[in-house]
C-alpha positions in Angstrom: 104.2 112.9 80.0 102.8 115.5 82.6 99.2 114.6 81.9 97.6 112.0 83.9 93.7 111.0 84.6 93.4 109.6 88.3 90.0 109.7 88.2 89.6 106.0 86.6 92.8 105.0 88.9 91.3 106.6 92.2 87.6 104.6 92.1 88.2 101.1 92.5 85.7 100.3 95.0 83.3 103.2 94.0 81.0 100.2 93.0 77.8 98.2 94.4 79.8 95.1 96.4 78.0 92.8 97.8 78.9 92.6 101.7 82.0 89.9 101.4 83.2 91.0 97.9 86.2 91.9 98.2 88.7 93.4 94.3 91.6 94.9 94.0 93.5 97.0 91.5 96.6 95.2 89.3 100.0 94.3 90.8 101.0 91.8 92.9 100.4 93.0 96.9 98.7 95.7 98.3 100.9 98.7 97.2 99.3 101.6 95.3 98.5 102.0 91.7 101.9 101.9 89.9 101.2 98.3 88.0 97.6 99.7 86.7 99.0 103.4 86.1 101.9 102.3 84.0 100.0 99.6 81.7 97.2 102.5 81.3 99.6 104.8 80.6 101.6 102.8 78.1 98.1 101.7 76.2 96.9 105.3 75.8 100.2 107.3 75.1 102.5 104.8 73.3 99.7 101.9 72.2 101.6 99.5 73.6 99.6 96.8 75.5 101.9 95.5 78.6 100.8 92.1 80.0 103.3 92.1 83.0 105.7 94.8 83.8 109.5 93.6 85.5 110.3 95.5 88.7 113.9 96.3 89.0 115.8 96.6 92.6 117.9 99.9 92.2 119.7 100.3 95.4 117.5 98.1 97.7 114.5 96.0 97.4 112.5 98.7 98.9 113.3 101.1 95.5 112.4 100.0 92.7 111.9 101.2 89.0 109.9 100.3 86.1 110.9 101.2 82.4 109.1 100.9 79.2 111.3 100.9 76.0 110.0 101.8 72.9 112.1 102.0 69.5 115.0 101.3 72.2 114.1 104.6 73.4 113.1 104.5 77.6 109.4 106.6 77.1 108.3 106.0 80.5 110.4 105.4 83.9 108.3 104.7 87.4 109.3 103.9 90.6 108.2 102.5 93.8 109.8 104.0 96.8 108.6 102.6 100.0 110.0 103.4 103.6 111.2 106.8 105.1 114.8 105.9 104.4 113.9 106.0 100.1 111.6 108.4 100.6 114.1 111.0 101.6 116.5 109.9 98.9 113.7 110.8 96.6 113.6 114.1 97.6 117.4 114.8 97.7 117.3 113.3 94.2 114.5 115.9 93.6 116.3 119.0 94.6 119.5 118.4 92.8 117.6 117.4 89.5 118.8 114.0 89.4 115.3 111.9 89.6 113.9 111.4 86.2 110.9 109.4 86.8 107.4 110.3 85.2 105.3 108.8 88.3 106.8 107.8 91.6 104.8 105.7 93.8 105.7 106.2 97.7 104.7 104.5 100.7 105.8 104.9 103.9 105.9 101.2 105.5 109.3 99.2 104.3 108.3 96.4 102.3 104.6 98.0 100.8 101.4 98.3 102.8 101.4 95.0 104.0 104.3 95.3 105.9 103.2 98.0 107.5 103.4 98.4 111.8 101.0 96.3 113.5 100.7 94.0 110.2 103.0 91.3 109.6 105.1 91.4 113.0 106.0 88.6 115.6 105.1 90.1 119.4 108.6 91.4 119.4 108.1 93.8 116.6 110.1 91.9 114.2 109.0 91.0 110.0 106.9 87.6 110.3 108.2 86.7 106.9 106.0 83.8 106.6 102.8 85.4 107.4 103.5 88.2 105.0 104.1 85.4 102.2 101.1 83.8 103.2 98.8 87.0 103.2 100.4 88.3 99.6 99.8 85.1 98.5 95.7 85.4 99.7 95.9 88.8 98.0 96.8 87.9 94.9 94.0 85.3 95.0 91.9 88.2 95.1 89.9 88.9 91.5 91.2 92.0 89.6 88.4 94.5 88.6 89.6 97.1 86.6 88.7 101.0 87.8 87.9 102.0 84.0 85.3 99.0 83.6 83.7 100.3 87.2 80.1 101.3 85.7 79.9 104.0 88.6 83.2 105.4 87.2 81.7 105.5 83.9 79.1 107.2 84.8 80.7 109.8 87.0 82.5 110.2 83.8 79.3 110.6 81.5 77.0 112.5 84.2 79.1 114.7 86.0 82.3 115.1 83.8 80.2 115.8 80.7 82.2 112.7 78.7 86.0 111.0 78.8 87.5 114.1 76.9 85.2 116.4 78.1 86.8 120.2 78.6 85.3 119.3 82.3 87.6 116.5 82.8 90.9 118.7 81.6 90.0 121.4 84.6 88.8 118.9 86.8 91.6 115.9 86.6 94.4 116.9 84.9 97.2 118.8 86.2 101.0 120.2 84.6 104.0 120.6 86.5 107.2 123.0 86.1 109.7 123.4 87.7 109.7 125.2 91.0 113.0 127.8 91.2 115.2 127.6 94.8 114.3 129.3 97.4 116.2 130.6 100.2 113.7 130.9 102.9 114.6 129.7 106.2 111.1 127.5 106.4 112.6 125.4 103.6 112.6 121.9 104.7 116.6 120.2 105.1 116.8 116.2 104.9 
């Protein structure tokens, strides 16, 4: 698919919370969007409602992919690539046409947001493994509120997006991709 709405992934605390009130999107730490994004996306383009979605180390725990199957056909491949090191795989995977993923979620902390510098770290700059169990484990605690049941996002949809499948919402939040040909400019970037 090279369609995809943001807007209801993008405003999940575009809502009235109370001071103290604290939601978060699916998935099970505080990485990005890819848990919500893929069981949206698998509802609205294949109708297939995914209760829990199986993460799958490729080369290391900090690259991971998420397939759906359909028919026994893979219809959708994600992956979450966190850390510089993956990132930059990515990319060389990019350029020679050998990365087939639909969405690619990337962060730049090894280990997910939560693990990023200054976070989970004993005072000589080493993982504290514990204390990042302990605070996914208070995350996940944390009620789920879904961005598409966010009154405020419904009504940015309805008042200022003229409607879900509004013309407006085409031009303002979807997007295609092609393919970009090789350059040979000297400004091109070499990993």
């Amino acid at each position: 698919f090279n369609r995809v709405d943001l807007l209801s992934c993008c405003f999940l605390r575009f809502d009235d919370i109370k001071e103290g009130d604290v939601v978060r999107h699916e998935g099970k730490r505080s990485d990005g969007y890819l848990e919500h994004i893929f069981k949206h996306a698998a509802k609205e383009l294949f109708g297939m409602d995914v209760k829990e979605i199986t993460y799958k180390a490729l080369k290391n725990k900090d690259f991971q992919e998420v397939t759906l199957e359909k028919d026994g056909e893979t219809v959708l491949r994600f992956a979450a690539a966190y850390g510089f090191r993956n990132i930059q795989n990515m990319v060389l995977k990019l350029k020679k046409g050998k990365f087939l993923y639909h969405f690619v979620e990337v962060l730049a902390c090894p280990g997910g947001c939560l693990n990023g510098k200054g976070q989970a770290q004993t005072e000589d700059g080493k993982p504290d493994r514990a204390l990042l169990a302990q605070m996914e484990e208070v995350y996940a605690a944390i009620p789920v509120r879904l961005p598409e049941t966010n009154l405020h996002v419904q009504k940015v949809y309805q008042d200022w997006l003229q409607g879900m499948d509004s013309r407006k919402v085409q031009e303002t939040l979807h997007t295609t991709h092609s393919a970009v040909t090789q350059t040979t400019s000297s400004l091109d970037i070499k990993w």
